[in-house]
C-alpha positions in Angstrom: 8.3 -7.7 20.2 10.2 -4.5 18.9 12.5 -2.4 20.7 10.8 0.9 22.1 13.0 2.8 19.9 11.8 1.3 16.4 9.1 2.5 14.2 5.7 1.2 16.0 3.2 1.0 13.0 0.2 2.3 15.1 2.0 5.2 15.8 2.8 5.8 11.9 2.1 9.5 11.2 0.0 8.0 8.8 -0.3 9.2 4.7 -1.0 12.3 3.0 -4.2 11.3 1.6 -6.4 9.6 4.2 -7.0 5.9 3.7 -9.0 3.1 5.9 -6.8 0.8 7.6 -5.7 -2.5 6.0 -7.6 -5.5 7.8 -4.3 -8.0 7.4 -1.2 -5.2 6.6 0.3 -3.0 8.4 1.1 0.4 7.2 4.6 -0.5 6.5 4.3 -3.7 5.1 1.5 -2.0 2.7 4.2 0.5 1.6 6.9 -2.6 0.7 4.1 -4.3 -1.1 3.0 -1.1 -3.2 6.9 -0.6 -3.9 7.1 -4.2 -5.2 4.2 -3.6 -7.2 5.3 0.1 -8.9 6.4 0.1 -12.5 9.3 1.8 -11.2 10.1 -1.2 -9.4 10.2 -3.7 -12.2 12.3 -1.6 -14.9 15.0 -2.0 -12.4 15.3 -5.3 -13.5 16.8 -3.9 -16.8 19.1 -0.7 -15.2 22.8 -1.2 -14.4 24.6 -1.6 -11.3 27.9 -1.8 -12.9 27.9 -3.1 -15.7 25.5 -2.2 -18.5 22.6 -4.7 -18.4 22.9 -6.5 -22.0 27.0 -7.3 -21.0 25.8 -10.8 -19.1 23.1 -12.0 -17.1 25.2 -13.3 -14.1 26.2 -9.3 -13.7 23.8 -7.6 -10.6 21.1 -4.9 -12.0 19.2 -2.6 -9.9 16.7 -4.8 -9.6 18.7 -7.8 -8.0 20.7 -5.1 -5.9 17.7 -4.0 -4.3 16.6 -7.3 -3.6 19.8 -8.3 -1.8 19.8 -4.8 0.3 16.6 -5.5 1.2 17.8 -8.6 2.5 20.5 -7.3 4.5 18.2 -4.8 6.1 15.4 -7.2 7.4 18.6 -9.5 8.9 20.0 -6.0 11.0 16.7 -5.0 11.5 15.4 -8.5 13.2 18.4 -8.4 15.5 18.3 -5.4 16.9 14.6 -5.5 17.5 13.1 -2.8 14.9 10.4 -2.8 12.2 11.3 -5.7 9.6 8.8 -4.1 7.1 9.6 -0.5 7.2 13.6 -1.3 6.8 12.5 -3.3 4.0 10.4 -1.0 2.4 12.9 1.7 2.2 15.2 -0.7 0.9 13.5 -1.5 -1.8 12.9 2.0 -2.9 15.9 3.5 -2.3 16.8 3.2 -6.0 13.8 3.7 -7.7 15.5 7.3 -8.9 18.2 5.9 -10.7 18.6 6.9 -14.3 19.4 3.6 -17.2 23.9 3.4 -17.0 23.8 4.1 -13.3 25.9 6.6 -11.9 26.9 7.0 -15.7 24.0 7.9 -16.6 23.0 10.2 -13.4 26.1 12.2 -14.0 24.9 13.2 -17.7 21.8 14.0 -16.9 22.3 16.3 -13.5 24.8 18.0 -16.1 22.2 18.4 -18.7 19.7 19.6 -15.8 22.5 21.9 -14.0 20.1 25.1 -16.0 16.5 23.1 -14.4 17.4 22.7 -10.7 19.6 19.9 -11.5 19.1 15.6 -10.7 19.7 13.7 -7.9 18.5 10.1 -8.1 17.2 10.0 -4.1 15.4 13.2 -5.1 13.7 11.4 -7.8 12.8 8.4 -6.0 10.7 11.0 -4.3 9.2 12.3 -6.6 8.6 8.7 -8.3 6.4 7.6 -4.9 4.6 10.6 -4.5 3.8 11.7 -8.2 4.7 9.5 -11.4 3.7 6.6 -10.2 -0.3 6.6 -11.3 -2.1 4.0 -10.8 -4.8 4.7 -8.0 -8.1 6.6 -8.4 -7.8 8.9 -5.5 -4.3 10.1 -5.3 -0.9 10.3 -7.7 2.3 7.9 -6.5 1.9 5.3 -4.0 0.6 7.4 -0.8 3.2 5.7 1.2 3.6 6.5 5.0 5.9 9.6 6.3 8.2 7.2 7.9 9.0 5.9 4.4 9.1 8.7 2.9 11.0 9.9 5.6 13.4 7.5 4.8 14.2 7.7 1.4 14.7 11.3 1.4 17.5 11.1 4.1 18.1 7.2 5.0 22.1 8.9 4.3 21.6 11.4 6.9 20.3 14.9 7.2 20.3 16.9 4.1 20.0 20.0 5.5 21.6 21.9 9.5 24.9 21.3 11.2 24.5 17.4 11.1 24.0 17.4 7.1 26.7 15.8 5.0 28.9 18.6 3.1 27.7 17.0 0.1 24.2 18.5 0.5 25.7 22.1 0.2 23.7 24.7 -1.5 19.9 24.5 -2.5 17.7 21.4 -2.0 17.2 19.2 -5.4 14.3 19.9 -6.6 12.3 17.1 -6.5 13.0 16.5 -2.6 11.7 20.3 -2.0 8.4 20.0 -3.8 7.6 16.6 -1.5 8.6 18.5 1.8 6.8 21.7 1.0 3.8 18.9 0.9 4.6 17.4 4.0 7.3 18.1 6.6 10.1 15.3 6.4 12.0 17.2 8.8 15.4 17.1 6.8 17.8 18.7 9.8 17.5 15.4 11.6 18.7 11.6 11.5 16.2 9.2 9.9 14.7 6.1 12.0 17.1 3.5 12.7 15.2 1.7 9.9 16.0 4.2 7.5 19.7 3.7 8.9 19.7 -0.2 8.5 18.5 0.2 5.0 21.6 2.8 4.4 24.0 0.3 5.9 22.8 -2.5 4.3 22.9 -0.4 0.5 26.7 -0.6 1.7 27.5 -4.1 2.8 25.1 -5.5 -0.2 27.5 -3.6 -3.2 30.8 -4.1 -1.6 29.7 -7.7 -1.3 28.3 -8.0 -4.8 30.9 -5.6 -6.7 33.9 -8.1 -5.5 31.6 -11.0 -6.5 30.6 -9.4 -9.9 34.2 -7.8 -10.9 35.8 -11.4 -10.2 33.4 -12.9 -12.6 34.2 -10.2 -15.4 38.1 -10.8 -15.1 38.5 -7.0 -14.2 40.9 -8.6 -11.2 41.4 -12.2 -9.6 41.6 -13.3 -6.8 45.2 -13.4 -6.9 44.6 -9.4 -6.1 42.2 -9.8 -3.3 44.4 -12.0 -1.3 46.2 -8.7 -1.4 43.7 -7.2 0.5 42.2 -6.2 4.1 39.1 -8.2 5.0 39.1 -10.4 1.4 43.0 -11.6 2.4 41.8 -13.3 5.6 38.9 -14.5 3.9 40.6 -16.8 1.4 43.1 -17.8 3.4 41.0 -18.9 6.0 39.1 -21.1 3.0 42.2 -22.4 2.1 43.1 -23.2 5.2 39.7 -25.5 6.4 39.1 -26.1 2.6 42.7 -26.8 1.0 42.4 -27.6 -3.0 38.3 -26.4 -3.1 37.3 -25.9 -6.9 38.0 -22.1 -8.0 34.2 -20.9 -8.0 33.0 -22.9 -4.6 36.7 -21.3 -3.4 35.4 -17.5 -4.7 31.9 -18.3 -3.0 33.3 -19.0 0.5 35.8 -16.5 1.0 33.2 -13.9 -0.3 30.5 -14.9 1.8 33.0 -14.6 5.0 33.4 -11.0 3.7 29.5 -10.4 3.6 29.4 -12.0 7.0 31.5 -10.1 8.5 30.0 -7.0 7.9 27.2 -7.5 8.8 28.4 -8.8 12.0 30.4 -5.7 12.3 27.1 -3.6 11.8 25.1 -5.6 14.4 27.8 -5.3 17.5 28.5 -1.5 16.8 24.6 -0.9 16.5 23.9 -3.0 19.6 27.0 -1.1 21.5 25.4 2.2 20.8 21.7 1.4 21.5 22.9 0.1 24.9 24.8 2.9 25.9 22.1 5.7 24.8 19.3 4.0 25.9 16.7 5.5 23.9 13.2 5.0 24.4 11.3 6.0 21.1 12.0 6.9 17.6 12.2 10.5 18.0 15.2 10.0 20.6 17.0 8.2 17.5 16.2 11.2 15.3 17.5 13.2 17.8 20.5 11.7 18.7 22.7 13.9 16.3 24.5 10.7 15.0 24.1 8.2 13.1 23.6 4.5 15.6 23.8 2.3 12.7 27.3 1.9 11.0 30.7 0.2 10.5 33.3 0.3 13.6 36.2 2.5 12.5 38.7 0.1 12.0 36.6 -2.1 9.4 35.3 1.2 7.7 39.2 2.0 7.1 39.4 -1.7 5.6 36.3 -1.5 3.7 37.6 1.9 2.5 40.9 0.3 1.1 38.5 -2.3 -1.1 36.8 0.5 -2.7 39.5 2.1 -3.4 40.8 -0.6 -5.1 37.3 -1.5 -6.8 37.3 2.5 -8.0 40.3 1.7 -9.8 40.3 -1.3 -11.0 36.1 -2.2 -11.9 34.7 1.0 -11.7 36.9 3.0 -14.0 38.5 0.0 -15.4 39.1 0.6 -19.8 36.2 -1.4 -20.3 33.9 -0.2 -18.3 35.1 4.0 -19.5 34.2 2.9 -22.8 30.5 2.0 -22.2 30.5 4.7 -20.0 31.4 7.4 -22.8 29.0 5.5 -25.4 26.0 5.6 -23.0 27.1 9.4 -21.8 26.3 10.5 -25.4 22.8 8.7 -25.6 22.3 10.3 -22.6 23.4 13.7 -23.9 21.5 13.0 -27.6 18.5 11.7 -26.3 17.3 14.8 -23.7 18.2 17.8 -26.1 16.3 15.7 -28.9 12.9 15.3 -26.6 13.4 19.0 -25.6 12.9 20.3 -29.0 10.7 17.7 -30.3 7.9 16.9 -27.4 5.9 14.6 -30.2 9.0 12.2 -29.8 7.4 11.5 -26.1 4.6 8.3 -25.3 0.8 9.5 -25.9 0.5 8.9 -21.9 2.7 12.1 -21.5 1.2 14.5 -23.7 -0.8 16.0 -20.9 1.9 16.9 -19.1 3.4 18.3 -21.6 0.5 20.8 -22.6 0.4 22.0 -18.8 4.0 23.5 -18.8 4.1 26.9 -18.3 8.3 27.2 -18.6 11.0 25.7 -19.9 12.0 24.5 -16.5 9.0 22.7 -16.3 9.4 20.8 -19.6 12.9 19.9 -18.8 11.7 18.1 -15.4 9.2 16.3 -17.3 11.6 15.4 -19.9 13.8 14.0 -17.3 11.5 12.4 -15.5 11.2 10.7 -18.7 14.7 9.2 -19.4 15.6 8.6 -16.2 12.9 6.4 -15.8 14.5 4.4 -19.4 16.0 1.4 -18.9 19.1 0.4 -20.4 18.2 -1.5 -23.4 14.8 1.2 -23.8 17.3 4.0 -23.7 19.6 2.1 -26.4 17.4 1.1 -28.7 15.8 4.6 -28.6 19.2 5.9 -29.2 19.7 3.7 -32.1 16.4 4.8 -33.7 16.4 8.3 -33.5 19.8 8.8 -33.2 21.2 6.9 -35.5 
């Protein structure tokens, strides 16, 4: 049974094009399946999450990230009574937008697009489900439901009003205001609590994997995490029920603690809030004007001291600033260079390219383009035609 405030698939809003109802899917767990099933989907098996995805195969990609938020999101989701499908829908397609290098590679091209209406990866996961994907006869992208739409445009929050995150200053990205001109996502308010899960759980799954992946690289040990909030208490609570355990089964158990935990977190704040407000459908979650899924305070300020330290020491750790600066400049090679030579583009993009009427319009289609590179695609096409 779900809770009267989650998303009730007969009372989806439905798609933009009209389609006959599955006789064995819901409308939600038809959106997850056509997510699993995009070509966006599978090249995020090659895209980074840290570390760039030829540096080892033990190292999390998109693709396995995705996977393990999704995850998270159906366990938070089953608890608290909402829609399994839905949370795990938007989990999976919350990073269909990103570009090959990750945040790298975002940053380089939002500054090479700063002239176009600039790039935003949620944006383009956006525009990825409702236009490049095209593979159906009757309609471009994957004609998913407004509630999944809905909640990849602002599974964060609202983008826009007095509830919006000061990071959504200034004019919409581009990409998120052609798909609302289409269809209403009603930006000013909170997402479903879905949409919230699948937020929450994005958090928990990379502070969970980071540590995990970081250790294994030898960017820090776990010398330095017993220096921590939330990872001390882990490992000495392993080493305490599990005295002399072999370094990696060691690693394993303390980290899994620190996974738990969160999530434990997230489930008695969530259930705390729900019983106090009451609500009684969706729209009285959207309406709230808070977010009802999230970290208590005092293990936000703990998680906040671990990313901190992850910033420092993994994210912009030597290493990692050198791949970042070599895959900045295929990046920053590889757009200029399609710009001025459209005949370096795949056959299957040629129409496009004939239709633009502006050079704004080229340089959207040109990004749509590399961000939709993997990492190795977008190396080896550096190496070939830029030397």
């Amino acid at each position: 049974m779900l809770a009267p405030y989650a998303c009730q698939p007969d009372q989806s809003r439905g798609r933009l094009h009209s389609e006959s109802m599955s006789s064995f899917r819901s409308p939600f767990q038809r959106d997850r399946d056509r997510i699993i099933h995009s070509s966006a989907f599978r090249r995020l098996k090659h895209k980074t999450q840290v570390f760039v995805e030829h540096e080892g195969d033990y190292y999390r990609t998109r693709l396995t990230h995705s996977i393990e938020v999704a995850q998270v999101a159906r366990t938070i989701s089953g608890v608290l009574g909402l829609n399994t499908d839905l949370a795990e829908a938007i989990a999976l397609a919350h990073d269909l937008g990103h570009t090959p290098f990750g945040h790298t590679g975002e940053d380089a091209l939002a500054a090479l697009m700063a002239p176009y209406g600039g790039f935003d990866h949620n944006a383009q996961a956006l525009r990825i489900v409702t236009r490049l994907e095209r593979h159906y006869a009757d309609f471009d992208g994957l004609n998913l439901t407004w509630e999944s739409l809905e909640g990849i445009a602002k599974h964060n929050g609202p983008v826009i009003g007095p509830n919006a995150d000061a990071k959504h200053a200034g004019p919409l990205p581009y990409a998120l205001a052609e798909v609302n001109a289409e269809w209403d996502l009603e930006l000013s308010t909170h997402a479903s609590a879905e949409a919230q899960v699948a937020a929450i759980a994005d958090d928990v799954a990379y502070s969970h994997h980071d540590l995990h992946d970081g250790l294994r690289s030898g960017l820090f040990d776990e010398a330095d995490l017993m220096q921590l909030p939330v990872t001390g208490p882990a490992f000495e609570e392993v080493d305490r029920l599990y005295p002399g355990l072999d370094p990696m089964r060691r690693r394993h158990e303390a980290l899994r603690r620190v996974f738990g935990r969160m999530v434990e977190d997230v489930i008695a704040v969530a259930q705390g809030r729900l019983e106090a407000a009451q609500p009684q459908s969706v729209e009285e979650i959207r309406a709230m004007g808070l977010t009802i899924i999230r970290f208590s305070k005092p293990l936000y300020q703990e998680l906040k001291a671990i990313r901190s330290f992850l910033f420092t020491r993994m994210y912009r750790a030597p290493s990692v600033v050198v791949m970042r600066k070599e895959v900045t400049q295929v990046v920053n090679g590889l757009f200029p260079l399609f710009m001025a030579d459209t005949s370096l583009l795949p056959a299957e993009w040629r129409h496009d390219i004939e239709a633009v009427q502006s050079q704004t319009e080229l340089a959207r289609i040109v990004a749509d383009y590399v961000a939709g590179m993997t990492d190795r695609f977008a190396l080896q096409e550096g190496a070939r035609l830029l030397g």
